[in-house]
C-alpha positions in Angstrom: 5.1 -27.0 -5.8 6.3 -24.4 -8.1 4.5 -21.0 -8.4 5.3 -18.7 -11.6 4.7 -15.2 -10.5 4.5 -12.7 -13.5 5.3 -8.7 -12.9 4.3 -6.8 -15.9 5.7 -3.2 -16.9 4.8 -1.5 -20.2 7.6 -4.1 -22.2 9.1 -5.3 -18.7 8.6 -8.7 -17.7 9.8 -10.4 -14.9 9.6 -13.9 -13.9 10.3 -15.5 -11.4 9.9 -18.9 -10.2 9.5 -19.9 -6.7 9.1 -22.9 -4.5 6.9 -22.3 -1.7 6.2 -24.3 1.6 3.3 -26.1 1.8 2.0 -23.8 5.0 2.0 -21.2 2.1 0.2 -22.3 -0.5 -2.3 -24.7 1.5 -4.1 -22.4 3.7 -7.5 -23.0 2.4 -9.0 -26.4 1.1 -9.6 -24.5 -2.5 -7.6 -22.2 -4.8 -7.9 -18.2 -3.9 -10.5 -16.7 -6.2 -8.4 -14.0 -7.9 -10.2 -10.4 -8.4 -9.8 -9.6 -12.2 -7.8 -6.5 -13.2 -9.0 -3.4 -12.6 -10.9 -1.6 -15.9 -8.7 1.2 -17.0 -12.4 3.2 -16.8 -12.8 2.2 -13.2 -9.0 3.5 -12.5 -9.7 6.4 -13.9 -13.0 7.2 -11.9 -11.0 6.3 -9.1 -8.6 8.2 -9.2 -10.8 11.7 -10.0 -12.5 10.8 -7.0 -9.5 10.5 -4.5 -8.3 13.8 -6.4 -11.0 15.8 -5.2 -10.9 13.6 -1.5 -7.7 14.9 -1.4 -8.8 18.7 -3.0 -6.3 17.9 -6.2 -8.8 19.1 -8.6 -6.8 21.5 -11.6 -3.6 20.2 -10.6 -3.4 21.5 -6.9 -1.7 18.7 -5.6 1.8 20.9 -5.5 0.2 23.0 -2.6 -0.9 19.9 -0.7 2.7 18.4 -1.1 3.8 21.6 0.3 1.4 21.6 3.6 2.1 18.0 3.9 5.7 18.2 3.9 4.9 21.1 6.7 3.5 18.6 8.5 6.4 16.7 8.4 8.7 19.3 9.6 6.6 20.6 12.2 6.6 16.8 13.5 10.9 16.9 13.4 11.3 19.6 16.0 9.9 17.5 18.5 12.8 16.1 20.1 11.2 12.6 20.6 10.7 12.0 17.1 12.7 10.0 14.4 15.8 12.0 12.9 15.3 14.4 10.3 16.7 12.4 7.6 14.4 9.2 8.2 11.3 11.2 7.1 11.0 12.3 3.4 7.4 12.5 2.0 6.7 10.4 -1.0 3.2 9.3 -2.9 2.0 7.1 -5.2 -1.0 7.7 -7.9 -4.3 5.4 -7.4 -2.9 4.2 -11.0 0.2 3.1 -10.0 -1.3 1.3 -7.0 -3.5 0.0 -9.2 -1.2 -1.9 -11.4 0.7 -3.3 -8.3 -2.2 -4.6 -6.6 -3.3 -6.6 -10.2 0.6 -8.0 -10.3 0.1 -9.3 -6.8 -3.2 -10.5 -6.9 -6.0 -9.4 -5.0 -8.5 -12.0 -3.4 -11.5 -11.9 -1.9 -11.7 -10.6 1.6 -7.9 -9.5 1.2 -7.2 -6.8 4.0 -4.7 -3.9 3.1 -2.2 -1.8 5.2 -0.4 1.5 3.8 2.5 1.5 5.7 3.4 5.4 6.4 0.3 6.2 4.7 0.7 10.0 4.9 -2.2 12.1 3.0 -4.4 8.8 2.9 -4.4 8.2 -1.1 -3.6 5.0 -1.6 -5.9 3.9 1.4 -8.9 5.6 -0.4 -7.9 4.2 -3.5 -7.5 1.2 -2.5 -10.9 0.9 -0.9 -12.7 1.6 -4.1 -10.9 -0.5 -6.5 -12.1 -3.4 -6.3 -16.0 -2.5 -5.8 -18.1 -4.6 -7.7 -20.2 -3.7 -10.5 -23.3 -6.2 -9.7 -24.0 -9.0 -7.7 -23.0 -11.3 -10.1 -19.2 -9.9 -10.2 -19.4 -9.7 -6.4 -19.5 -13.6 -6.4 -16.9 -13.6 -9.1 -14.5 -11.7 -6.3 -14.6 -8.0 -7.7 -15.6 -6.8 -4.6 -12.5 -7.7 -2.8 -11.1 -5.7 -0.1 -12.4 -6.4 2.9 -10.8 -4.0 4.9 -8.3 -0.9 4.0 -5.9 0.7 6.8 -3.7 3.5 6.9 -0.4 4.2 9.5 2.0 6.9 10.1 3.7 8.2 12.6 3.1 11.7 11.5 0.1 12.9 14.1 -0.2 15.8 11.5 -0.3 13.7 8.2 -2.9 11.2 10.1 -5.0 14.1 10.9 -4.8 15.1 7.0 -5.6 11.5 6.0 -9.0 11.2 8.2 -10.5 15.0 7.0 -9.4 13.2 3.2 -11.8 10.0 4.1 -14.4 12.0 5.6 -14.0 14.2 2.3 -14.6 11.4 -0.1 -17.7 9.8 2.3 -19.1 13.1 1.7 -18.5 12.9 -2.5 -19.8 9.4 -2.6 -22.8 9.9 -0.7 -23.5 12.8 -2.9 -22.3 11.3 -6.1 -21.6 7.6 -6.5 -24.1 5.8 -3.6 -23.6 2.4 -5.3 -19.6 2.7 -5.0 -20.6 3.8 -1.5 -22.3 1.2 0.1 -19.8 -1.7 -1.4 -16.8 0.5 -0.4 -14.0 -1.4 1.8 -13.9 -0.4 5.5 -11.1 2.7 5.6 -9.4 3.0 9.4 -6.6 5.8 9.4 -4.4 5.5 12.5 -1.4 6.9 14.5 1.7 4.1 14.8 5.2 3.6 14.7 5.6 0.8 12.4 9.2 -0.2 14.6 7.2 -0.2 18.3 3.5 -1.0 17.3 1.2 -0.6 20.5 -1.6 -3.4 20.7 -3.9 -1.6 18.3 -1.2 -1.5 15.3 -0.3 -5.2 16.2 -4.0 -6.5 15.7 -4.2 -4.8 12.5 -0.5 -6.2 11.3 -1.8 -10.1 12.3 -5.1 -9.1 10.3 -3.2 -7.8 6.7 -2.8 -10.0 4.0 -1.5 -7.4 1.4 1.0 -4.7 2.7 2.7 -1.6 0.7 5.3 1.1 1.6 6.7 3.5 0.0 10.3 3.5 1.0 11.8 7.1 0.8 10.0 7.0 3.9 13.6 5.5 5.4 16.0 7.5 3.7 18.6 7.0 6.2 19.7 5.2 9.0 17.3 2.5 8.5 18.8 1.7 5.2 22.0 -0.1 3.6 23.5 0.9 0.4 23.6 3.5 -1.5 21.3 2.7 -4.4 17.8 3.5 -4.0 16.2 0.6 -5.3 18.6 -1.5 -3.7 18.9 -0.6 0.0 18.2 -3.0 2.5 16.1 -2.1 5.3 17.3 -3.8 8.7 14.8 -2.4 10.6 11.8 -2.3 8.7 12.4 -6.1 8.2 12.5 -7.1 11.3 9.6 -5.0 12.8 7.4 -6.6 10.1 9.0 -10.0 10.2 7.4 -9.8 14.1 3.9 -8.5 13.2 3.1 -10.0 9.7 1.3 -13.2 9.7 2.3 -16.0 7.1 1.2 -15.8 3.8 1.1 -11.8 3.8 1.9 -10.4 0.4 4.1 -7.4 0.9 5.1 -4.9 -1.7 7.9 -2.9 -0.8 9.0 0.3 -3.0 12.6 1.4 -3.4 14.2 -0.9 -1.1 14.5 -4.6 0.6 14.1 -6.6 3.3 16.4 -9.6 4.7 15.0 -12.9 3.4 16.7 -14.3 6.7 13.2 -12.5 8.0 11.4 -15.4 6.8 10.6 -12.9 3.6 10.7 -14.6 0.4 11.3 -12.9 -2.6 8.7 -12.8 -5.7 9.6 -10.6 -8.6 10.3 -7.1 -9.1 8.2 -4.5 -11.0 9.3 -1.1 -12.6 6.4 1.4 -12.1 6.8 5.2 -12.7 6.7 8.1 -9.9 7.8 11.7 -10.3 9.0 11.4 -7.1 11.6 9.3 -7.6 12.4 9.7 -11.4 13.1 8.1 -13.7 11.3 5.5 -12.1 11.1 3.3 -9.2 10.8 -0.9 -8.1 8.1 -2.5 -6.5 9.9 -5.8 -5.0 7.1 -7.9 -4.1 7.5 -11.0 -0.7 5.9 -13.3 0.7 6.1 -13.9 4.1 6.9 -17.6 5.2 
């Protein structure tokens, strides 16, 4: 059977066609029920609300960069952890995750994992999303996300992400009780993506869509020199192990080996002042 995948950026458009296995596309005795786009309205209320989760409010975001990239630092000295030139922080708006989610697809009970999740944005975001409006768009699939997780091996950064949850439980309570209530489970944990203890395993088995942000590896664990094209080895393999088939995994700025059982689905250009002019989503499927 051939799939048509479509990745839509202002005027890029790419297409790509691919044949998948069987085991793929025949997990279920029905078609997945596709969550419609996300309302540019709901995106926007969205992101306001994980801007003042995360205390952004008036364009304070440069300060929280700054303590997070502390965070970062403070976790290098430690002679057990990674080299310093494997860790650069990096972040994506709600908007742009917004947009990637809608090229891949969301579907109902879909469970997401942030990998090197740092300040927790995307996991908030991502756990309000997809809320529904009503019952009647619950049982058209709005309400998604089942489940929304966060790792990094930054015990700093994780510490950050969790008072950022706990933040926006405290907004919506006060605020938005309906978004609330239908919000996606958030868990915020401690992991080395590479050696995953038992806890980090479970929760790799569990996701079906994955994302990460990769000027997390800006060295050693990449090939080539062009960021949008390195290969990452070791990233590859260390979710080749723990993803189950049929994940969707979105990888930004860089590649894995589709000797890892990772088949490629189409690329999509999405802006980030961290990396400009712009970066590539490269979204897989894993066999």
């Amino acid at each position: 059977m051939t799939i048509s995948i479509y990745f839509l950026a202002s005027s890029v458009l790419v297409l790509c066609c691919a044949v998948l296995p069987a085991s793929v596309i025949a997990f279920s005795s029905s078609a997945p029920v596709i969550a419609p786009e996300v309302h540019p309205a709901h995106v926007t209320k969205v992101t306001q609300l994980v801007k003042a989760a995360l205390g952004d409010e008036d364009g304070a975001n440069d300060n929280r960069y700054a303590f997070a990239r502390d965070a970062v630092t403070s976790f290098q000295e430690n002679d057990e952890s990674p080299p310093s030139n494997e860790l650069v922080y990096g972040e994506l708006s709600v908007e742009v995750l917004a947009r990637i989610l809608d090229a891949v697809g969301v579907q109902q009970n879909d469970v997401f994992l942030d990998i090197g999740s740092g300040d927790g944005a995307l996991v908030l975001g991502a756990s309000l999303l997809y809320v529904a409006a009503d019952d009647e768009a619950r049982s058209n699939g709005e309400n998604a996300m089942k489940m929304c997780y966060g790792v990094d091996i930054v015990p700093g950064l994780v510490e950050r992400s969790i008072s950022h949850a706990d933040n926006l439980q405290r907004i919506l309570q006060d605020n938005e009780s309906f978004l609330q209530q239908n919000q996606a489970d958030i868990e915020l944990l401690l992991g080395d993506i590479h050696q995953p203890d038992t806890q980090l395993q479970n929760i790799l088995k569990e996701t079906t869509i994955a994302v990460c942000f990769a000027t997390t590896w800006s060295a050693e664990n990449s090939v080539g020199t062009s960021l949008q094209g390195r290969k990452l080895p070791k990233l590859s393999k260390a979710l080749s192990r723990g993803l189950s088939s049929g994940c969707r995994i979105v990888i930004i700025d860089g590649k894995l080996d589709e000797e890892d059982e990772f088949l490629w689905m189409g690329d999509l250009r999405i802006q980030c002042p961290d990396t400009a002019p712009y970066s590539v989503a490269t979204l897989y499927h894993k066999q």
